[in-house]
C-alpha positions in Angstrom: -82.2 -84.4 12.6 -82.5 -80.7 14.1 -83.8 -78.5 11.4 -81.1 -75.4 10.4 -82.0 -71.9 11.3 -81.8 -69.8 9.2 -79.3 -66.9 9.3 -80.7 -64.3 12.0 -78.7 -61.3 10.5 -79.2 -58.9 7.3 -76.0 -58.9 5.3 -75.6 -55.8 3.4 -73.0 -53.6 1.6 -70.8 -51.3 3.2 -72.7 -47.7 2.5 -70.9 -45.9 -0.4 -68.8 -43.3 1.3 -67.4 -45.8 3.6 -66.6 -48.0 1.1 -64.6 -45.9 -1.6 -62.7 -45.5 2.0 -61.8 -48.7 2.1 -60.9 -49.3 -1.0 -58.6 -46.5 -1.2 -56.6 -48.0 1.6 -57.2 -51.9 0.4 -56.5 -52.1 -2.4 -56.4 -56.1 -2.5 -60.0 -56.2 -2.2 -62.4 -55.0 -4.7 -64.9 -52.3 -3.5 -67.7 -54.9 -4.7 -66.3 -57.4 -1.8 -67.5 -55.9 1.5 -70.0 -56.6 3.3 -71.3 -55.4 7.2 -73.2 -58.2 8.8 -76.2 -57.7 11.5 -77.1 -54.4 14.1 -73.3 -54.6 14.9 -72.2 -54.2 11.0 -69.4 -56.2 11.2 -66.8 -55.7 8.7 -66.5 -58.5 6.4 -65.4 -59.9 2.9 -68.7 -61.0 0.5 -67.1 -64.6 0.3 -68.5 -64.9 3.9 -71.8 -64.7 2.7 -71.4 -68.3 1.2 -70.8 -69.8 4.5 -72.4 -67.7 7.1 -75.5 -70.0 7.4 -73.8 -73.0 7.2 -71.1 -72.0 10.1 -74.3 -70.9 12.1 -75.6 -74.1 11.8 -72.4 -76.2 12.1 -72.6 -79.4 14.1 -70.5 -79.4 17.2 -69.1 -82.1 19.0 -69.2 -81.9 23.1 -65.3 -82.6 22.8 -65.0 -79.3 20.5 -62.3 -76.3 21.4 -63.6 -72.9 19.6 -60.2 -70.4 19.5 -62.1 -67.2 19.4 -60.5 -63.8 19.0 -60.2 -60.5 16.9 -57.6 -60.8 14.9 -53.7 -60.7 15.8 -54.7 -61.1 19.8 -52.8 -63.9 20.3 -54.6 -66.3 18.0 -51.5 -68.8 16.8 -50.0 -68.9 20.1 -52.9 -69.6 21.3 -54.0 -72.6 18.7 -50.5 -74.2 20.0 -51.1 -74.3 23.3 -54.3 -75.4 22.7 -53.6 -78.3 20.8 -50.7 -79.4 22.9 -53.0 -79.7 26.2 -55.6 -81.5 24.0 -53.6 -84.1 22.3 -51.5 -85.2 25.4 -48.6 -83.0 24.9 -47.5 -85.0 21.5 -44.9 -82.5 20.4 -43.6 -84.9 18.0 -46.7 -85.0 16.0 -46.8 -80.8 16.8 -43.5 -80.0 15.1 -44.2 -81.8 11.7 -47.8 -81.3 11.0 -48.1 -77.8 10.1 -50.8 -75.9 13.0 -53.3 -74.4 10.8 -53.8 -78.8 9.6 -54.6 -79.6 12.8 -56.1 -76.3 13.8 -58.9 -75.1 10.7 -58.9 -71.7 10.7 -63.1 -71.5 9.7 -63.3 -68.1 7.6 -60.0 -68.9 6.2 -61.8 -69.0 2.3 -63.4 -66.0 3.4 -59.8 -64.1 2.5 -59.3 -66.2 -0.7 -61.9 -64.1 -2.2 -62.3 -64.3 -6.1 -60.1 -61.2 -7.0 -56.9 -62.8 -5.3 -57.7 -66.5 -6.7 -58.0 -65.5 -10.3 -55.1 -63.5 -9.5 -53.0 -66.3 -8.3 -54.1 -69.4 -10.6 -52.6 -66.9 -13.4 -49.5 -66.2 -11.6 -49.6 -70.5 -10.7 -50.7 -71.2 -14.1 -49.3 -74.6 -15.2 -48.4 -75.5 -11.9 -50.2 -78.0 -10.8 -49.5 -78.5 -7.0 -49.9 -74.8 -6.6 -53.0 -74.7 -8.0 -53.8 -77.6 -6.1 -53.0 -76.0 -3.0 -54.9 -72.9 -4.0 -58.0 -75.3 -4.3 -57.5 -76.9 -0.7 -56.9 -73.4 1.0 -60.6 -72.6 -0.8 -62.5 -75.1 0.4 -65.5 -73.7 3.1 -64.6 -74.1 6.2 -67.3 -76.0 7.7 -66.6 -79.0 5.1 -63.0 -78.9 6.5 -64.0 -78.8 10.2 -66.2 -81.8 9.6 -63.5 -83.6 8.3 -61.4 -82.9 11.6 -60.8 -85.9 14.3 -62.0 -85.2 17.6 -61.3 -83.3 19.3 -61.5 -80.8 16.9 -59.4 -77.3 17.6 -61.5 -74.7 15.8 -60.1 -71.3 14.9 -62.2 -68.1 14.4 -62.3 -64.8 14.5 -65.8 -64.4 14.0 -67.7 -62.8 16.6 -69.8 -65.2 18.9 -72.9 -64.1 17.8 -72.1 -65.5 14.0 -71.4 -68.5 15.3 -73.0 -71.5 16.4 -75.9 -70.1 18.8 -75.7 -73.1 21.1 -72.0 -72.4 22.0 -70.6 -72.3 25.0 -73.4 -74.6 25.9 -71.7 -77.4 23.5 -68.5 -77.4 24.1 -65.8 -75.3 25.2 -64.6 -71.7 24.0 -61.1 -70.3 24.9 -61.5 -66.3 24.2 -58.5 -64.3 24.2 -58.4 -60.3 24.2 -55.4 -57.7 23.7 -55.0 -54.1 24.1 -55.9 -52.9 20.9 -53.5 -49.9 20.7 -50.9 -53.5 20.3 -53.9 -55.4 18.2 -53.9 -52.7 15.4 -50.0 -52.3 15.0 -50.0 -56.1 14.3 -53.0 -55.9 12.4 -51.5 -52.9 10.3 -48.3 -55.4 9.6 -50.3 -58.2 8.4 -52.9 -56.3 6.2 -50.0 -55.0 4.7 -48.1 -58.4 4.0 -51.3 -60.6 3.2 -52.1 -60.2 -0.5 -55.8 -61.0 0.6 -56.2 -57.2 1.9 -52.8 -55.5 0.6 -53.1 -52.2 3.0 -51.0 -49.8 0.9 -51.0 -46.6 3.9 -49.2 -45.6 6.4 -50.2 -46.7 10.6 -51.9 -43.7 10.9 -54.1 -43.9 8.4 -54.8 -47.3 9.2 -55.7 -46.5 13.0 -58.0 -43.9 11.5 -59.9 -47.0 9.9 -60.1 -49.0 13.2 -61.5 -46.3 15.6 -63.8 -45.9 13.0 -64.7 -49.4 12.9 -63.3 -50.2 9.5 -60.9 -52.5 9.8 -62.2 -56.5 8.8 -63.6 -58.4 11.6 -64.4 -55.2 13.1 -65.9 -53.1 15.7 -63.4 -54.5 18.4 -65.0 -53.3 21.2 -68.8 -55.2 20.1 -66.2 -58.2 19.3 -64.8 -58.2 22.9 -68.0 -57.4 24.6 -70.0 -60.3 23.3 -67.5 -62.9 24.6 -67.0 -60.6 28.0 -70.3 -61.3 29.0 -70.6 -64.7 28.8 -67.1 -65.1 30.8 -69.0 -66.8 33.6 -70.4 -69.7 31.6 -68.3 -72.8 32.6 -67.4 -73.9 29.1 -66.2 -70.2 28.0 -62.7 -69.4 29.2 -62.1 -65.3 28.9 -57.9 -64.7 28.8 -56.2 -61.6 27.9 -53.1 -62.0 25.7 -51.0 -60.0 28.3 -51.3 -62.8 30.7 -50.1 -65.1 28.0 -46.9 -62.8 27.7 -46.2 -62.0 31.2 -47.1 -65.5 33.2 -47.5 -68.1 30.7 -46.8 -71.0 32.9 -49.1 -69.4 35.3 -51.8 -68.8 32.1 -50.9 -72.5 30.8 -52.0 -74.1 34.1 -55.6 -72.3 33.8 -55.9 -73.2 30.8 -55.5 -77.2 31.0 -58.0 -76.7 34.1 -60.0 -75.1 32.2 -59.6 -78.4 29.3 -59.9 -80.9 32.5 -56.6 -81.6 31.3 -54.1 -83.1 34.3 -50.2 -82.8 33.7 -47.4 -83.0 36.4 -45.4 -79.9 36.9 -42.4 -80.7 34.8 -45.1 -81.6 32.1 -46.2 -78.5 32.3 -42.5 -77.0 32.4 -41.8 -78.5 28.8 -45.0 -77.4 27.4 -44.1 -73.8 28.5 -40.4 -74.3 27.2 -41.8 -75.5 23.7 -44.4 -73.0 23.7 -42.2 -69.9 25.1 -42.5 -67.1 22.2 -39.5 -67.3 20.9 -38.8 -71.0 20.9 -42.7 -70.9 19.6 -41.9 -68.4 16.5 -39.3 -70.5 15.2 -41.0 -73.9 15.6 -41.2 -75.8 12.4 -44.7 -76.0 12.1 -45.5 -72.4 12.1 -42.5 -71.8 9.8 -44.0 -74.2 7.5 -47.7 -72.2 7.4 -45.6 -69.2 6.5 -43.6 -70.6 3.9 -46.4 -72.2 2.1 -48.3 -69.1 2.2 -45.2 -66.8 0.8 -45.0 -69.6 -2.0 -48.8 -69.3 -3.1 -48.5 -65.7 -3.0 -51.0 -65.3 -0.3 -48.6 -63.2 1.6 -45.9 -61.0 0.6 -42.2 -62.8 0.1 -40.6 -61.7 3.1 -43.8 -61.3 4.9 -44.0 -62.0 8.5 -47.2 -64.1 10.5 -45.7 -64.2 13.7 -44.0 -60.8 14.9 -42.7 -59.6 18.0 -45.4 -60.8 20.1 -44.6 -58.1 22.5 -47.2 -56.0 24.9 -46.9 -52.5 25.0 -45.4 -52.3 21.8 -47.5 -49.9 20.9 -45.7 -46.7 22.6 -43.5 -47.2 19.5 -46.2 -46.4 16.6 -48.2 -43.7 18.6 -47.5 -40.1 18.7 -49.0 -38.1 21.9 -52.2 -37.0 19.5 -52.8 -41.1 19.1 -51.9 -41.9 22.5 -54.7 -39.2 23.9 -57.1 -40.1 21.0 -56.6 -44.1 22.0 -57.6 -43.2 25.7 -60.6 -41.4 25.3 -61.8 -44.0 22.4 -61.1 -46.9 25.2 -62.6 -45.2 27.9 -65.4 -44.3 25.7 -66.0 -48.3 25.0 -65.5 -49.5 28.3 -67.8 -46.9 30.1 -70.4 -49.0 30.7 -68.9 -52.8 31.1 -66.5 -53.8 34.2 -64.3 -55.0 31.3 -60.3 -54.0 31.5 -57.3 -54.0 29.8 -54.3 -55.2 31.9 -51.8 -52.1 32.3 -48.3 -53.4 30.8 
């Protein structure tokens, strides 16, 4: 048996100034709960620090699907179609088995850090398949992942470097990038809905946060740029979340070449159908992750995982001050990498 490596990367607190910054905005998280991982400093919650060796180390099997992304870039959409192409277009078993059950989300007990769980066994007190619940959605992700049947849809939004060193080498990886003017209005919704991070300011405070890099899951840019330059390897499939939106039978086609997966046209039509973003929002086992998550008081009641899901969406949240400052800070990023952002 292959002997584990240990973790390459120094895990540290986020430096003091930085912090009380953080914690003025987040106020779900307490200020002794972040962390910044490696020369990067990614921004994460201390709870990863529990699991980062062993998700470094995970086993993989060569039939294994990593969903990679920064968060709210298309993730969910993404995990469906996915899955579908995998399992032989079995839309029966889809629609009743809620996604994130057949599609572990691996960091997922990162955000049920110990401030929200006490939090929530009080409010759950006495009820027993609540707390329950609040023990499954706990348990590290790596035990859950091994418990998965093959092949095994993994969900992260770790950056490729904190994961498994041997991927894409292993098995395959499906990366999916957005504009991030889009990514951080989405992001501002759900940090603001999901009791895990409760961001209590306004959008222009929180873009302030992401230029700057804090934001979780964060720097973007170093996110994106790790899994741009290994586009070319044949098990790593590089997509952009605007051609998901503007061609997805076109963008559903590569990616079931991409899986060695062979449909007929009209296959392919219903998959599209099923999977269109509408018909996808609504499906029953997506609306089943978000109800059980409003009932356990992960996110808020009326709380929304799945939005608009539209590109360019942005124009709507950014005054011309924004819009100039998102530019530059893109252009900045992108100076030195052929890597771009398709216009929408």
């Amino acid at each position: 048996m292959q002997q584990p490596k240990s973790f390459p990367f120094d895990i540290r607190d986020v430096e003091e100034r930085e912090n009380e910054e953080l914690c003025k905005y987040f106020s779900g998280v307490n200020g002794k709960c972040n962390i910044q991982v490696g020369p990067k400093k990614y921004l994460l919650l201390s709870d990863y620090k529990n699991e980062a060796e062993s998700i470094y180390n995970m086993p993989l099997r060569p039939d294994d699907i990593f969903i990679v992304t920064y968060p709210r870039s298309g993730t969910t959409w993404t995990q469906a179609i996915v899955w579908l192409l995998a399992y032989d277009l079995d839309f029966s078993t889809a629609n009743k088995t809620p996604l994130e059950e057949r599609s572990v989300f691996l960091e997922f007990p990162m955000l049920m850090h110990k401030v929200l769980l006490d939090k929530l066994k009080k409010v759950h007190a006495g009820k027993e398949e609540k707390l329950k619940a609040l023990d499954l959605v706990s348990v590290p992700g790596t035990v859950q992942v091994a418990a998965m049947p093959s092949p095994r849809i993994i969900k992260t939004h770790l950056p490729m470097s904190l994961l498994p060193p041997s991927l894409p080498d292993s098995c395959k990886v499906v990366y999916v990038a957005r504009d991030p003017r889009d990514v951080a209005v989405s992001f501002y919704h759900l940090t603001s809905e999901f009791q895990s991070f409760k961001f209590n300011g306004d959008f222009k405070s929180f873009w302030s946060l992401f230029v700057k890099d804090l934001v979780y899951w964060s720097p973007f840019f170093d996110h994106l740029k790790e899994a741009w330059e290994m586009r070319h390897h044949p098990n790593m499939m590089f997509l952009f979340y605007e051609e998901l939106s503007q061609n997805l039978s076109a963008t559903v086609k590569r990616i079931a070449d991409f899986l060695d997966k062979e449909y007929t046209a009209e296959q392919l039509d219903d998959l599209c159908t099923h999977i269109k973003f509408d018909n996808f929002k609504n499906n029953p086992s997506v609306k089943m992750n978000i109800v059980n998550l409003r009932e356990l008081g992960i996110m808020a009641p009326k709380g929304e995982f799945i939005r608009k899901g539209k590109s360019g969406g942005w124009r709507d949240y950014f005054d011309a001050d924004m819009s100039r400052e998102a530019e530059d800070w893109i252009a900045k990023n992108l100076q030195h990498t052929d890597l771009r952002f398709p216009t929408v």
